[in-house]
N, C-alpha and C positions, 0 to 999 in steps of 0.2 A: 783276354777277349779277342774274338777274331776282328782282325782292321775292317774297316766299314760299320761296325755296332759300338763302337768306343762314343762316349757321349751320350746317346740315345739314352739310357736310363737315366741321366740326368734330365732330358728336357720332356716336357709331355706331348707326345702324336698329338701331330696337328689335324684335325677333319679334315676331310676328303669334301672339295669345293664340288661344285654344282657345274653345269655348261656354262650356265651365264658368266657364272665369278671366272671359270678358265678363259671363255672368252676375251672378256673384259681387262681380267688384272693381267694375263698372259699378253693379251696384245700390248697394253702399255709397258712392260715392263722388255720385251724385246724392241720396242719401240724408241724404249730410253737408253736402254743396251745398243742399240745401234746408232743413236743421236751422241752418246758419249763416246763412240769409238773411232776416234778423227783420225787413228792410224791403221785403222784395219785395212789389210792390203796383201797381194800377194808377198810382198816379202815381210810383215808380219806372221802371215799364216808359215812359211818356210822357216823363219826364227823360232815360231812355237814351237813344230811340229819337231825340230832338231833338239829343242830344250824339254821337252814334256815328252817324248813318245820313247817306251821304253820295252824295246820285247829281242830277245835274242838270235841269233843264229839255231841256236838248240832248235827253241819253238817252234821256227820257223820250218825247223827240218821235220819236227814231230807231226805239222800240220800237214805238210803236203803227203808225209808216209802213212798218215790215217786215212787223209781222203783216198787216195790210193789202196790203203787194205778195206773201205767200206763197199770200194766198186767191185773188186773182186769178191768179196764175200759174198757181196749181192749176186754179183755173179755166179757163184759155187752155189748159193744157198736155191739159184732159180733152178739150174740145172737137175741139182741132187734134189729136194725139197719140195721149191713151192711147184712147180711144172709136174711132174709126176700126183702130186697131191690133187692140182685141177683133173687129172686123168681118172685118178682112182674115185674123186667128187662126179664122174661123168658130166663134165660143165659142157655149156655150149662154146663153140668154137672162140666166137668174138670175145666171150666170158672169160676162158681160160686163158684166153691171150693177154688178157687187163690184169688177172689176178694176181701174179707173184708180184706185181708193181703194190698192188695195196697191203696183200701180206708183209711185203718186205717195210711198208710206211708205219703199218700199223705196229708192228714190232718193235723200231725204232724210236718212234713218237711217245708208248707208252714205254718204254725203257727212259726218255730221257724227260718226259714230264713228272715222271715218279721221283727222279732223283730230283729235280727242281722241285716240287714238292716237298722232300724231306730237308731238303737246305733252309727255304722258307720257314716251315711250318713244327720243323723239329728238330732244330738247332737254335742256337741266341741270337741269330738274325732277325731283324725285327724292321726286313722291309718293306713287307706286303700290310701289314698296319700300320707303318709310322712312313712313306716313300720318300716323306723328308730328309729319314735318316740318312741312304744311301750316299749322302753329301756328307755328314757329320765327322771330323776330324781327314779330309781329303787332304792329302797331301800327292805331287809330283814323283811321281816313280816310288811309290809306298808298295810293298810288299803285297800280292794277292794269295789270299790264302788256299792250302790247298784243294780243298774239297771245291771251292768254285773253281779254281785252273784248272781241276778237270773236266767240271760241265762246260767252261770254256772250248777246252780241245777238243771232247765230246760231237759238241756242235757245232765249233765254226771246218773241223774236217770236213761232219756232215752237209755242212753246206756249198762247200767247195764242191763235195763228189755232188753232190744233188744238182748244181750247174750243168755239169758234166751226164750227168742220167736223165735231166731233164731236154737237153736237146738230142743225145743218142741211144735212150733206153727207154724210156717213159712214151705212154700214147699222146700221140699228139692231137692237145686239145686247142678249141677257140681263146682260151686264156694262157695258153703253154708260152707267148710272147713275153707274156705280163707276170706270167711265174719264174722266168727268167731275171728279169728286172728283179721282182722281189727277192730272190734267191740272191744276186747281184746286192741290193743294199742291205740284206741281211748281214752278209758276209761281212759287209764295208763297217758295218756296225759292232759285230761281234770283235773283228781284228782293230777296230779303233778305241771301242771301248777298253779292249783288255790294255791296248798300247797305252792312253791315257789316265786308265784306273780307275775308270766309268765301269766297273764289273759289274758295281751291287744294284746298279738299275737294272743291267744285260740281265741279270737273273732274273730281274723279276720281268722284264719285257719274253723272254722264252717262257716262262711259266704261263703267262698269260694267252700265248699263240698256240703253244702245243695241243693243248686240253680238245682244241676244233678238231686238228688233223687226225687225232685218235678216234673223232665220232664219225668224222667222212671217211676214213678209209674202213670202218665198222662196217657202216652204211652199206658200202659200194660193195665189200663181203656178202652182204646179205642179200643184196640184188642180183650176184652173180648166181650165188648157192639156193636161191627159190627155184631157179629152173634146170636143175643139177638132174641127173638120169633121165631125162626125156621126162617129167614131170615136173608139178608143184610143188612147192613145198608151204604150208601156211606158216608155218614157227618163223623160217624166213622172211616172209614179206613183212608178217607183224613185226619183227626186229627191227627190218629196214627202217619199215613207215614210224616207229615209238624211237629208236634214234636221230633219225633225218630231225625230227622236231625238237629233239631235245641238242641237235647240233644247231638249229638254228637258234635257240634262244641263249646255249652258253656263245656262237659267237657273237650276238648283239649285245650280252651279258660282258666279255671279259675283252672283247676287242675293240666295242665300241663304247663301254661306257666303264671299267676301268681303267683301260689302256687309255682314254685320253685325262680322265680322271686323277688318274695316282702315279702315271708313268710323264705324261708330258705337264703336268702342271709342277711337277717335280722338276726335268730338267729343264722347263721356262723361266720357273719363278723362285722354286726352293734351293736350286742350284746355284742363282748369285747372292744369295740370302747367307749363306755356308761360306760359298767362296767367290767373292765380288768380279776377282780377275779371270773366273776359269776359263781354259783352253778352249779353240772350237766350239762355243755356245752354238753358236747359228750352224755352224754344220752340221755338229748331232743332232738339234729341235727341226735340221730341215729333213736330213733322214729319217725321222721319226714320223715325222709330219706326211713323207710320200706313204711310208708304213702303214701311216689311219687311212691317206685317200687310198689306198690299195684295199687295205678292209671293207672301207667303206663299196666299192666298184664290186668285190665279191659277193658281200650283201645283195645284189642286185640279185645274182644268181641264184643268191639261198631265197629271198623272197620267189622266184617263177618257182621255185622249185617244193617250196611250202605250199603254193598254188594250187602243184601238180597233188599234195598229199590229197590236200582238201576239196579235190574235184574226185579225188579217189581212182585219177590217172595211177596208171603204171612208174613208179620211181624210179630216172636214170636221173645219171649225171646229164645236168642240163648242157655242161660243159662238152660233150661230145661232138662229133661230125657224123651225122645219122647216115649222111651220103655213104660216107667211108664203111661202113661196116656193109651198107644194100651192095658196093661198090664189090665186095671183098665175098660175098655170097653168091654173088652173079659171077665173079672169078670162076669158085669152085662148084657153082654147079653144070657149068661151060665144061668142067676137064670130066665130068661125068658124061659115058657114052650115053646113055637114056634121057640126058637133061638137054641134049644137045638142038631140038626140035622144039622144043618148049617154051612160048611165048614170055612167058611168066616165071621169072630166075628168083624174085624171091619169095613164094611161096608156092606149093604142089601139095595135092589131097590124095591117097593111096587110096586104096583100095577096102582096107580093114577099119577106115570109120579113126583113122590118127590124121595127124595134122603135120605136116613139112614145113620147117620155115627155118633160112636161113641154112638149107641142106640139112639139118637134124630132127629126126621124127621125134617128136612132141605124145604123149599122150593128153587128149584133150577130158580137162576135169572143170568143171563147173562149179 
């Protein structure tokens, strides 16, 4: 049996607690965890981290040579692929320029939620219904098995290069600070876990996050591709508006009420239950803990933006800079000799009964 599910079919899953019981038995019991720990200290944490963390040169080199071939790929794949694809989709300008970002998300996200998926749900793991397991026969420097060490490499590459895309390739949005940050403890979570043999939670902590980014970069597909050839498209819009909803309700579903449910009541409470002494309690539950308030701060956005369905506004990403794109249309319609006189850069009416906006004739359908 693969390490990590050794035991489990001995002991019976424990229910999944409520808010209240996580609040309650979870504060006391990091409360006691920290009232019993009269040596914790930096050079405890430096003895741990020399005694318990255990990952290679190899690794290390595999790590940085993935994040490296991800940026490039993205790279190859915008050029040859998704950029030509916006052309031949006739998108709007501001459109085309966002889309190989989402294609390249959307690709990725469902390639690596699928394989978290089949680890979970179709193999002898058994930690997405029992999360207590994840702790069951832990031992220091214990062997990861392989099919997780590659959703490992998989994703903490990805994360490295997403750092890296997210300040020099990605559009820069009002949360692109705080996507950094998250990117930033992702990373520190994936390489700490694998170091300390906290995998079988990591699994299930990325199966739980992915599932969103599959439905927003869906989303923002469908908002780009409604207004594709100088038209509407309704298939489009209806797509957009029937997953925007069904992305807000999986992430209040799996980020806010199993992720703190079966991921942190697990490494609060089940974790010194298993193994009384284990490494880094308070580091991992703190990184975890910034992970929910991160959730929970994006939440902010998916509610304006369930708002917007429900007023039956026009669906963007809330997350945008509106300025920036008006900014970026008054650009080019400035390098147009005809537009050069023209009070009014971001919208013009021709002649023939179409509609200008944003420099691209629109036909107008009601």
């Amino acid at each position: 049996m693969s390490s990590g599910t050794g035991g489990a079919g001995s002991q019976a899953a424990e229910p999944m607690p409520g808010y209240l019981e996580l609040l309650s038995r979870g504060s006391s019991v990091m409360l006691g965890a920290w009232r019993d720990c009269g040596s914790c200290g930096l050079e405890l944490s430096k003895r741990t981290l020399l005694e318990n963390a255990y990952i290679t040169w190899t690794e290390i080199a595999l790590f940085f040579f993935c994040a490296f071939l991800w940026t490039q790929l993205r790279r190859g794949l915008t050029e040859s692929l998704f950029k030509p694809l916006g052309q031949w989709c006739r998108l709007m300008p501001k459109d085309a320029a966002k889309m190989p970002e989402s294609v390249w998300k959307l690709v990725f996200y469902t390639m690596s939620w699928s394989y978290s998926t089949y680890l979970l749900f179709f193999t002898s793991y058994s930690f997405f219904h029992d999360p207590a397991s994840v702790f069951y026969n832990w031992k220091s420097g214990m062997s990861v098995p392989t099919d997780i060490a590659i959703a490992y490499l998989i994703q903490g590459s990805f994360y490295g290069h997403s750092i890296y895309a997210t300040i020099y390739m990605d559009a820069w949005r009002k949360d692109s600070g705080v996507m950094v940050v998250h990117h930033i403890i992702t990373l520190a979570l994936i390489i700490f876990s694998y170091a300390f043999r906290y995998h079988n939670i990591g699994i299930l902590v990325l199966f739980l996050h992915d599932i969103s980014d599959i439905q927003l970069e869906f989303t923002k597909l469908n908002v780009y591709l409604k207004s594709r050839g100088g038209g509407y498209h309704l298939l489009n819009d209806v797509l957009s508006n029937m997953v925007s909803v069904s992305f807000s309700i999986t992430w209040f579903w799996f980020r806010l009420y199993w992720f703190p449910l079966k991921v942190l009541y697990a490494t609060c409470v089940s974790s010194l239950q298993s193994v009384p002494n284990i490494p880094f309690y308070f580091f991992f539950n703190t990184l975890l803990l910034m992970l929910l308030l991160m959730n929970i701060y994006w939440f902010l956005f998916i509610v304006i933006f369930v708002v917007k369905v429900l007023k039956m506004k026009e669906v963007n990403d809330v997350r945008e800079y509106e300025d920036e794109d008006i900014n970026k249309a008054a650009e080019d319609l400035h390098r147009r000799p005809q537009a050069e006189n023209n009070d009014d850069a971001g919208h013009q009416h021709s002649g023939k009964g179409k509609h200008v906006q944003n420099g691209v004739t629109k036909e107008k359908h009601l």
